[in-house]
Structures are given as C-alpha cells and as structure tokens.
N, C-alpha and C positions, 0 to 999 in steps of 0.2 A: 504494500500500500504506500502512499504517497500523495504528499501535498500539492495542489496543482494553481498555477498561477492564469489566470483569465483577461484581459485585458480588451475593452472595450472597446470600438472607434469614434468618430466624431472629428473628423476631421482637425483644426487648431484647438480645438476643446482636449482634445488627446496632452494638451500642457499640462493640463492635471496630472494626469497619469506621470507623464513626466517626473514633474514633484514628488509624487509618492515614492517613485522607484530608484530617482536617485540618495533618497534617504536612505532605503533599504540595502545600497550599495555602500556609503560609507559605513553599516554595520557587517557589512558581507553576507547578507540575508540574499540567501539565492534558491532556487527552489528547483525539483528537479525536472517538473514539467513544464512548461510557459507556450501556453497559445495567445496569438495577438490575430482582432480582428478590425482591417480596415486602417486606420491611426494604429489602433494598438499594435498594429508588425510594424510596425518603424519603432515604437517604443521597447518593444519584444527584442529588436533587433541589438538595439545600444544597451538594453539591459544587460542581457546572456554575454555581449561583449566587452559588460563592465565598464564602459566607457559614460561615466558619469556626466551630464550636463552636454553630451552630444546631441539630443533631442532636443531639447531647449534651444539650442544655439538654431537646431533646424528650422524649429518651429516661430520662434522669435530674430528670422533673419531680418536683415535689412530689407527694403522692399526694392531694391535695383538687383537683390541676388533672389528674389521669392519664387517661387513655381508657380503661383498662381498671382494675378490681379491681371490691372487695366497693362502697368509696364513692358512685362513679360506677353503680353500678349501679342504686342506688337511687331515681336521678336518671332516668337516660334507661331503665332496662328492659334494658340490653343488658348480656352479659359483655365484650364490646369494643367500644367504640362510636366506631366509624371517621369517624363524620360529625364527630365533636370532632376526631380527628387531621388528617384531611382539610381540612377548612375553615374551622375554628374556628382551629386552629394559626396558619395561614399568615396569616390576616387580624387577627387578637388578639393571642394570647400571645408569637406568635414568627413575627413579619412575612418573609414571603416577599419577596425580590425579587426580581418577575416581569419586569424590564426587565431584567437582567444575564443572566437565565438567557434569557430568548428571542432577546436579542442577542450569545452569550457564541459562538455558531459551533460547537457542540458536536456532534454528531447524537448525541442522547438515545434511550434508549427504555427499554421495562418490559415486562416479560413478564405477560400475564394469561392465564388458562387458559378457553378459551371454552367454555360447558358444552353448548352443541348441537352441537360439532363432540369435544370433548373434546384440542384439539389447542392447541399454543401458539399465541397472537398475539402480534407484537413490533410494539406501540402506542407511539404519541410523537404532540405536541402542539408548535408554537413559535411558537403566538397567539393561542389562545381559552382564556382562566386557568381556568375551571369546566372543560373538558374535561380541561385536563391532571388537574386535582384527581381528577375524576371517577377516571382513568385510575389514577391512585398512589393511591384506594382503592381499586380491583378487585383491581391486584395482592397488596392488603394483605389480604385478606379471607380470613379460616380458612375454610373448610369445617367448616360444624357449628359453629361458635360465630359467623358472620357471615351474613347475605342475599347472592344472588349482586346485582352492581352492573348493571344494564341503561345500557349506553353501544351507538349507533350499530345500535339496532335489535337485540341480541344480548344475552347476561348473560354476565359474568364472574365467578371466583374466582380467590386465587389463583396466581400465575402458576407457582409451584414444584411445584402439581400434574403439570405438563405439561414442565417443562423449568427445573429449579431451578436448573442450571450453564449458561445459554447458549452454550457452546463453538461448537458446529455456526452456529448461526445466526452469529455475530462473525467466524467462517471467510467464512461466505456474504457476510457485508457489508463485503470485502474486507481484514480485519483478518491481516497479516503474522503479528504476534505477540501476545500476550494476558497483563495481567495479571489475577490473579484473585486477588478477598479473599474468603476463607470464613470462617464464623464458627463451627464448629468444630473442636476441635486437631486432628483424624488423619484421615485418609482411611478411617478404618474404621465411623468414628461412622456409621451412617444416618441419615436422614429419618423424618421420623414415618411410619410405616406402616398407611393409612390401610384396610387389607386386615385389619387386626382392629376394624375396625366396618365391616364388612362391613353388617351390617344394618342398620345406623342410616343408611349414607351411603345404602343402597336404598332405606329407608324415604324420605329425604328428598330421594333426586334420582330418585326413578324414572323422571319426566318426562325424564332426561338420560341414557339409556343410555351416550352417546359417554363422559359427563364420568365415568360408575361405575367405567366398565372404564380410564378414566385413575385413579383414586385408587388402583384395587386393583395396577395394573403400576406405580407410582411407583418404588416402592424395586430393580426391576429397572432401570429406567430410568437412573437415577441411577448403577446399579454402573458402566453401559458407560460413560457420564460421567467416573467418575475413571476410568477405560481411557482412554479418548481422552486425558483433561487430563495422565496419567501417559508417554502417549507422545510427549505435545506437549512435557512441559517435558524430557524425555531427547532430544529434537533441540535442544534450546536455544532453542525458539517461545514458552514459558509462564513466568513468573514468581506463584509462590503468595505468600502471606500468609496467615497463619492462626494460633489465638490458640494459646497456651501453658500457658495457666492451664487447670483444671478447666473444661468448660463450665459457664456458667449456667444459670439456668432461664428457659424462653423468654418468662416473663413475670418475671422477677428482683422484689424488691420491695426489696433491699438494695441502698441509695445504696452500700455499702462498695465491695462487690461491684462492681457497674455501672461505679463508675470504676475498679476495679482491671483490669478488660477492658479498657476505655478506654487507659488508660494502658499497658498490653501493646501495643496497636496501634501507639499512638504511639510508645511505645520503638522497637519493627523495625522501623516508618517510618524512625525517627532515625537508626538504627543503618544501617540498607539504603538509604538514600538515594542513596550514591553509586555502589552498583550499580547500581540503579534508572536511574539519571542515563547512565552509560554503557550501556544495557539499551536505552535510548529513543533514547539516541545514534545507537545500531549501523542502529536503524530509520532513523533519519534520513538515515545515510550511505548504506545500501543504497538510500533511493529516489533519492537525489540521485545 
C-alpha cells in the first residue's frame, strides 16, 4: 500500500499547487505515486524533479516570455501556444532536470483525455524526454483554444475532460490513502462546462463522437468525484488542500494576484505540515 499524491489542473490557478509542493520539498516530503492532471503535470513535473520554485517562475513569467496572451500571439498565431510551455521551457528559460526526475523512483503519470475512445489514459514516461514533453502537452491542451496532441498513434486533449480528480484510478494503483490539491476554494465551484458550446465542440470534433459526448457529461462526472473524494476523507483515506482566496482567473495576468495564490499554498503547506507528516506516518506504520 501506499500514499498517493493527486494534483488538480486549472490552468495559472495550478500556482497554488505550486505553493503547497514546494513547501513539501524543502521538508523532503515526497511520495511515491504523483499523478498531475492538466496544470497539475507541469506541477507533477518540477515536483518529482525537486526543482523547487520552477513552476512558479513558469507560471508567474514575464509576459514578453508567456505562452499564452495578446503578445505571444502575435508571434506564433496561437491563443496558447503549448509548444513554448512544453519544450521551449524545459530546454531554455527554465531547465528541466530530466536525470533527477527519471531517477527520482516516483511512479509518475498525467491524465490525457483520448478523443477516439473519449475515455481517460493514465500516460507516464521514465526515458525518452520528447515523449514525456509530448505527454504534459496533451494533458495541457484546452479544447477549442489548442490542437489535439497525436502521441502513440492516437490524439489527445486535455486530461480533465475525462477524469479531472483521478481518485478511482490512484485507488486502482494501489494507493491506501490520497492526498489531493485542488485549485479551487469549495467543492461547489464546477468545471468549465463544456455542454454550453455545444456546437462549437461538434462543429470541431465531429470526427470524435466518443471525445463530444465526454465534454458535454464532464461536469456530471466530476459531481460523483467530490462524492467519492467526500466519502474518502470522512473514513480518514483523503487529505485536501485547497486555496482560500477568491479564485483567479484561469489565465491570471496579475503578478499581485498569482503570488498571493502562491503564497496561500504555501502558508497551509506550512501550517499543515505536521499533520501531513503524521498523515504519511500512519501509512507507513500500517504497511510495516
């Protein structure tokens, strides 16, 4: 058995998460599964790679270096241009270390939403660096402002289409108990509800029946979600994290703002640390 780390998306909202996990890096709180879906595989990413305050720096760029806005767009044609966060980042602006994280022992993965099956895949990578990239853009990829990502013969969006809280599957891959960072405050907040473009997603995925009828049941999907995750943490299985503040905007453009998330995260980190620490314990004793 084994404790399992979950990590939400949300696009610049994912700064929370952020916060939290680089707290749990300077205690060296590492865990031995970590899925990230959407935001959360880039967070996923810098965590397992221990590269404290990488994310942050990604997420809180300058806006002449951003993947997304008015600027960039000028540049490459796109309104979010993944192949800068994706490859550009890691290799340029904000160096990946690809040795720590494929040696780090972790069992990683990212949820992408496959659009001929319309079903989740829980994708991971621990040696070929383009595929992992490949992989943490697929799950990054909006629907309707991105292309779907072709990896392994298939196309991907995504992965929060299909399954934005991985619970079930962290269960399946033998995970005792679960923590989870969401990035926003209340469990009442939804998901985008991709059932009011209706016609836009038909017009653009017709070819993808399986992936339509996953957009438009999302936000049913997700209720059962916080069901399950509400009956997990009243057995004492689940540990949340979740932000405090107003949500942001899922593309924030205010440095204030961004770190004020940030710093929410990392405060509860700070504060919750030595629950956390006994939390992990309990898991440890039980298996031993």
């Amino acid at each position: 058995m084994k404790t399992g780390l979950i990590l939400e998306g949300g696009a610049v909202r994912g700064i929370f998460t952020a916060g939290v996990l680089d707290r749990l890096l300077e205690d060296d709180i590492v865990f031995p599964y970590v899925i990230g879906v959407s935001a959360g595989g880039g967070n996923a990413m810098s965590y397992v790679s221990h590269q404290k305050g990488r994310t942050c720096q990604m997420i809180n760029v300058p806006r002449n270096q951003s993947y997304y806005g008015f600027r960039q767009f000028l540049g490459s044609r796109k309104i979010i241009n993944l192949d800068k966060m994706a490859f550009e980042y890691p290799y340029k602006q904000f160096p990946f270390d690809f040795d720590t994280y494929f040696n780090s022992g972790v069992e990683t993965e990212y949820v992408c939403t496959c659009l001929e099956t319309g079903k989740a895949e829980y994708l991971s990578e621990n040696d070929d660096r383009d595929r992992l990239l490949t992989i943490t853009k697929a799950t990054c990829s909006v629907p309707m402002l991105c292309s779907p990502v072709a990896l392994d013969g298939k196309h991907y969006l995504d992965g929060s289409i299909a399954d934005s809280i991985p619970i079930e599957h962290a269960l399946e891959m033998g995970c005792d108990k679960l923590v989870i960072i969401l990035t926003k405050p209340g469990k009442t907040v939804p998901p985008t509800d991709y059932a009011k473009f209706r016609k836009v997603i038909h017009r653009m995925y017709k070819q993808y029946p399986a992936f339509e009828e996953a957009c438009m049941t999302r936000v049913e999907r997700y209720s059962k979600t916080i069901e399950l995750m509400e009956q997990l943490e009243s057995e004492g299985r689940l540990i949340t994290f979740r932000p405090t503040l107003p949500p942001i905007s899922k593309f924030e453009k205010d440095s204030g703002k961004i770190m004020e998330s940030y710093r929410d995260g990392y405060s509860q980190a700070d504060e919750r640390i030595d629950e956390l620490m006994e939390y992990i314990e309990a898991v440890r004793t039980k298996v031993g």
